[in-house]
C-alpha positions in Angstrom: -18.9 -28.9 7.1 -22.0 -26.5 8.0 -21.9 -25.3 11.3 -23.5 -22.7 13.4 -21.6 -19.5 14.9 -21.3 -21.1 18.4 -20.5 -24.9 16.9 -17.7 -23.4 15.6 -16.6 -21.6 18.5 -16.9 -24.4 20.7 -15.5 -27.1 18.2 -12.5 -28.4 20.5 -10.1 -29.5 17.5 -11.3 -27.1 14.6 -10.2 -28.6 10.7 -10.3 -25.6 8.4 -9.4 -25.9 4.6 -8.5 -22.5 3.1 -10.1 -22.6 -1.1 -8.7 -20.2 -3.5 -6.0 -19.2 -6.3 -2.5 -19.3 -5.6 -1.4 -16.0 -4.2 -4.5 -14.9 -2.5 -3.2 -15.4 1.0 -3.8 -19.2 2.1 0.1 -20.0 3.3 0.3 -17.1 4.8 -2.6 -17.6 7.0 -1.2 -21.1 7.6 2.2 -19.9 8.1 1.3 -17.7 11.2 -1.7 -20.4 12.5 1.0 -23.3 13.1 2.9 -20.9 15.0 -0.1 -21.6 17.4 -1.4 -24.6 17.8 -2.4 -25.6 14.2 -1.3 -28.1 12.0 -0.4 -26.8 8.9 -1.4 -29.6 6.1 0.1 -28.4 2.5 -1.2 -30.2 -0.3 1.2 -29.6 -2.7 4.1 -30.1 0.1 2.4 -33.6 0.4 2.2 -33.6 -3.2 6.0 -33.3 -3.8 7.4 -35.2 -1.1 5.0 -38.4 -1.1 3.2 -38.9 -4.3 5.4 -37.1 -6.9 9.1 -37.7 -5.4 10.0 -40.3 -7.7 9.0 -38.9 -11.1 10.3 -35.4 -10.2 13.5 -36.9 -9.1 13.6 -39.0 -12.6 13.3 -35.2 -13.8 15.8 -33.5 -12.3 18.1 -36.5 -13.3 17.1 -36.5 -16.9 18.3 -33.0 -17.0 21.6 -33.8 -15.2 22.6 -36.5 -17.7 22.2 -34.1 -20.2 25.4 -32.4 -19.1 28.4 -35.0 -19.7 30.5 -33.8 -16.5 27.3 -35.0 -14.4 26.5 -38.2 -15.8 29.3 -39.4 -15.3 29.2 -38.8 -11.5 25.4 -39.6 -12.1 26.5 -43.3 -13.1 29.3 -44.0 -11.3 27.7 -43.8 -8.1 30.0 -41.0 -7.3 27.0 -38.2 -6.4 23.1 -38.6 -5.3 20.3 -36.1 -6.2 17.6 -35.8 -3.9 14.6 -33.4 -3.5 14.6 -30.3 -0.8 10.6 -29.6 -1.1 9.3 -27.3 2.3 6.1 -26.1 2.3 7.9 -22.2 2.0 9.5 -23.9 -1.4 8.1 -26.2 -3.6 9.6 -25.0 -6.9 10.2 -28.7 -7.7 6.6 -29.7 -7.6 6.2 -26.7 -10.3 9.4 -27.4 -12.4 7.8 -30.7 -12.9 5.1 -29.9 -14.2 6.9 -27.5 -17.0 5.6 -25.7 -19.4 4.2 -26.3 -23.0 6.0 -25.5 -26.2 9.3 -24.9 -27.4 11.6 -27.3 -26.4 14.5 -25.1 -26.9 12.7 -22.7 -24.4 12.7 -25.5 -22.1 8.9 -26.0 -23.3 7.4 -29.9 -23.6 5.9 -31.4 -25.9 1.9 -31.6 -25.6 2.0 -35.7 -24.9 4.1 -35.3 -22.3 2.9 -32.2 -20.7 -0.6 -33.6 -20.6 1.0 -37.0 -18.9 2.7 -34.6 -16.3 -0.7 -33.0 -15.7 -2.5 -35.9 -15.2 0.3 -36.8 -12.9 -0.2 -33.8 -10.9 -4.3 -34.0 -11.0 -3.6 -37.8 -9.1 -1.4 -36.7 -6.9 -3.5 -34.0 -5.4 -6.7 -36.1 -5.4 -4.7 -38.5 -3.6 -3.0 -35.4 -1.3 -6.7 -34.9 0.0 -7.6 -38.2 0.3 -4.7 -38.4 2.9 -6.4 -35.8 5.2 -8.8 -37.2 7.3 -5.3 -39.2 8.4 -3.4 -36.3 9.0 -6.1 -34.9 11.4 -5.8 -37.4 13.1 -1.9 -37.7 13.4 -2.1 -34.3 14.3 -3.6 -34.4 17.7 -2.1 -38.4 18.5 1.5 -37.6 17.2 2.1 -33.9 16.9 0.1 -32.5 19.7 -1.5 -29.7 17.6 -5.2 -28.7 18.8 -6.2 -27.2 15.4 -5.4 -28.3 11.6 -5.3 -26.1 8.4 -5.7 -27.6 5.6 -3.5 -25.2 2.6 -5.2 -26.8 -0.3 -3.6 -26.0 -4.2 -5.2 -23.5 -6.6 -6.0 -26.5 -8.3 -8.4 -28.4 -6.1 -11.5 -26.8 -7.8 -10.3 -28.4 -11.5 -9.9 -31.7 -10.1 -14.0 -32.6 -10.8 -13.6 -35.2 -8.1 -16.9 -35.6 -5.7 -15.3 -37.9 -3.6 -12.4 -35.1 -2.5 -14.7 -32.6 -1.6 -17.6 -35.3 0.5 -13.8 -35.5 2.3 -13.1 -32.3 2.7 -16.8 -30.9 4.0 -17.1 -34.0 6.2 -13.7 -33.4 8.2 -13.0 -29.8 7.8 -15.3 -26.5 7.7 -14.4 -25.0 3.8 -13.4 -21.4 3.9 -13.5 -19.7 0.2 -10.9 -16.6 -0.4 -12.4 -14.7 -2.5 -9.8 -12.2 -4.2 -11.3 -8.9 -4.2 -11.2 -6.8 -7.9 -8.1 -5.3 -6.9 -6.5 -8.0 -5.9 -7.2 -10.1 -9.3 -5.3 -7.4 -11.2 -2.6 -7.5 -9.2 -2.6 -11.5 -9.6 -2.9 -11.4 -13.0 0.0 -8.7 -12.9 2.2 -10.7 -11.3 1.9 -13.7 -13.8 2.6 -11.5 -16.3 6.0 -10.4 -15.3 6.9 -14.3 -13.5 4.9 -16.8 -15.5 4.7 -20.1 -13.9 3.6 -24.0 -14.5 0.0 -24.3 -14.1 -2.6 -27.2 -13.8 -5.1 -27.1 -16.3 -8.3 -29.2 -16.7 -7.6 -31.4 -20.5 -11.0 -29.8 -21.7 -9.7 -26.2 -20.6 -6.1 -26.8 -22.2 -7.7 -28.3 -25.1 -10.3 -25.4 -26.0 -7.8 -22.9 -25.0 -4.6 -24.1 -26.6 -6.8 -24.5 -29.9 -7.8 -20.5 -29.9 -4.1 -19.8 -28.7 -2.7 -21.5 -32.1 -5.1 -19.9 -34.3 -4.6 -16.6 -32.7 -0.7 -16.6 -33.0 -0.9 -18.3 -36.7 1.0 -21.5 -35.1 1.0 -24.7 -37.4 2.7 -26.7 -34.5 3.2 -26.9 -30.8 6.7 -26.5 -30.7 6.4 -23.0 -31.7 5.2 -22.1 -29.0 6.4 -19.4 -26.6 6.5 -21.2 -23.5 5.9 -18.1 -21.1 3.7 -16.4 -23.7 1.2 -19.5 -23.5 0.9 -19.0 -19.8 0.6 -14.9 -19.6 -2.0 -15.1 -22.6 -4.0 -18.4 -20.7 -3.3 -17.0 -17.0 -6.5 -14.4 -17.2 -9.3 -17.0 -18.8 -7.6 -19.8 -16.1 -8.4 -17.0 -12.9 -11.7 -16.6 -14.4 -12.7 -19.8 -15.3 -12.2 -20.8 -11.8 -14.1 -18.7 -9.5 -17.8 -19.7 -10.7 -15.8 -22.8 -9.4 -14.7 -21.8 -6.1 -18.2 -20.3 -5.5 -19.7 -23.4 -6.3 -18.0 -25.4 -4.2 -18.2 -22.4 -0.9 -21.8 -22.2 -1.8 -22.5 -25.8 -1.3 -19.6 -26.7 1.0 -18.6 -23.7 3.5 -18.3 -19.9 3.9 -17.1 -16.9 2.1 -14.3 -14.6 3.4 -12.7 -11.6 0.9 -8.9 -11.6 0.7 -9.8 -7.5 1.9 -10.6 -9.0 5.1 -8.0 -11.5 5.1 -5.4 -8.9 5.3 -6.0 -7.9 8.8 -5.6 -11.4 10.2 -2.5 -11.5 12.5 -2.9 -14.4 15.1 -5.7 -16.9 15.7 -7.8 -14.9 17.0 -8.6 -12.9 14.4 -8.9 -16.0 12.2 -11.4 -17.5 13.9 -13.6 -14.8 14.7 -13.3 -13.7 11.2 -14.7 -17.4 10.1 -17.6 -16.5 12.7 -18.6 -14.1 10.9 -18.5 -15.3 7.7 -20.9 -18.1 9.1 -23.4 -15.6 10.8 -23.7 -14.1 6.9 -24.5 -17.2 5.9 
């Protein structure tokens, strides 16, 4: 959604989507903006609790019956494993979706990986899909003024036209754009706490390929799980801000995660989007 300095200032029910990696600032933002008024939407709480529930569960109960004291609570009806996703922790969502390589590193196989990405991929197309309905719900059952839309890292992989005609059409797009300081210290922080990532097939494929000739590996199994994601983290972060910009360029606006840092309160949210459209 393009609008002008004043549309935005006098749009009665504003619908903001905050675009950008993981860790740049976008739950934070949200965190403090429901506090006042705002409807914090989380993808990838929507992701985990509606569209994923079932095959995480299956997950988390594969792994139980694995241990024999468990499955046999598991199967005589004697316990009951359920999910505990808030939008503060969604570890579930990302234990899901694992990690490739070694299985006795807790790595998966590559079929199965890719079937748990592809998982993910429709789950968050469908996550977005769900918005314009949950602006809407909202104002009618919630009584919030404002909604924030806290998209995934993800989004900009997805290479789905349809989610972002949704997305510009209902909410104003706001790109954070990590500052050069603030990529290192991403990229540092993978490092030392590598994490399950969504890749695009054609990225993983490519990648994965170099990875295994690199490291001399004749099979998939080999691999270091958390190795795999420290060594792909840096060409995934790069490979997705052209992205990002893209998508602000044709979409929305442009704010750095610099200025990001000195937004407290709603206020200074919205008069920082104000400016980000007057530099447009």
């Amino acid at each position: 959604m393009k609008l002008s300095a004043k549309e935005f200032t006098e749009w009665n029910h504003k619908c903001v989507t905050l675009l950008g990696m993981s860790g740049v600032g976008k739950t934070r933002i949200a965190s403090i903006l429901s506090r006042q008024n705002w409807f914090h939407y989380s993808g990838d709480y929507r992701i985990g609790t509606k569209y994923l529930d079932e095959a995480i569960l299956d997950n988390i109960k594969n792994q139980a019956m694995q241990v024999p004291f468990l499955r046999d609570l598991l199967q005589s009806d004697s316990i009951y494993i359920r999910n505990k996703i808030t939008v503060d922790q969604l570890k579930p969502v990302s234990s899901f979706l694992g990690k490739l390589g070694d299985p006795g590193k807790d790595g998966l196989e590559l079929k199965e990986f890719k079937k748990r990405q592809n998982l993910h991929r429709e789950a968050e197309i469908a996550a977005m899909h769900d918005v314009p309905k949950f602006i809407s719900k909202a104002q009618s059952i919630y009584g919030n003024r404002h909604f924030i839309n806290d998209v995934g890292g993800s989004i900009c992989e997805l290479d789905d036209s349809d989610v972002l005609q949704i997305l510009s059409k209902h909410t104003l797009i706001l790109y954070l754009q990590a500052t050069h300081e603030d990529e290192e210290e991403l990229i540092q922080r993978a490092e030392k706490a590598p994490k399950p990532l969504y890749y695009r097939e054609a990225f993983l494929d490519e990648h994965l390929a170099i990875y295994m000739k690199e490291k001399n590996l004749p099979f998939v199994a080999m691999i270091d799980p958390d190795d795999f994601v420290r060594w792909i983290f840096p060409k995934l972060f790069y490979s997705r801000i052209p992205r990002y910009e893209a998508i602000a360029q044709q979409y929305g606006y442009t704010i750095t995660t610099d200025e990001l840092a000195n937004v407290n309160n709603e206020d200074d949210f919205t008069g920082l989007i104000t400016e980000a459209i007057k530099r447009r």
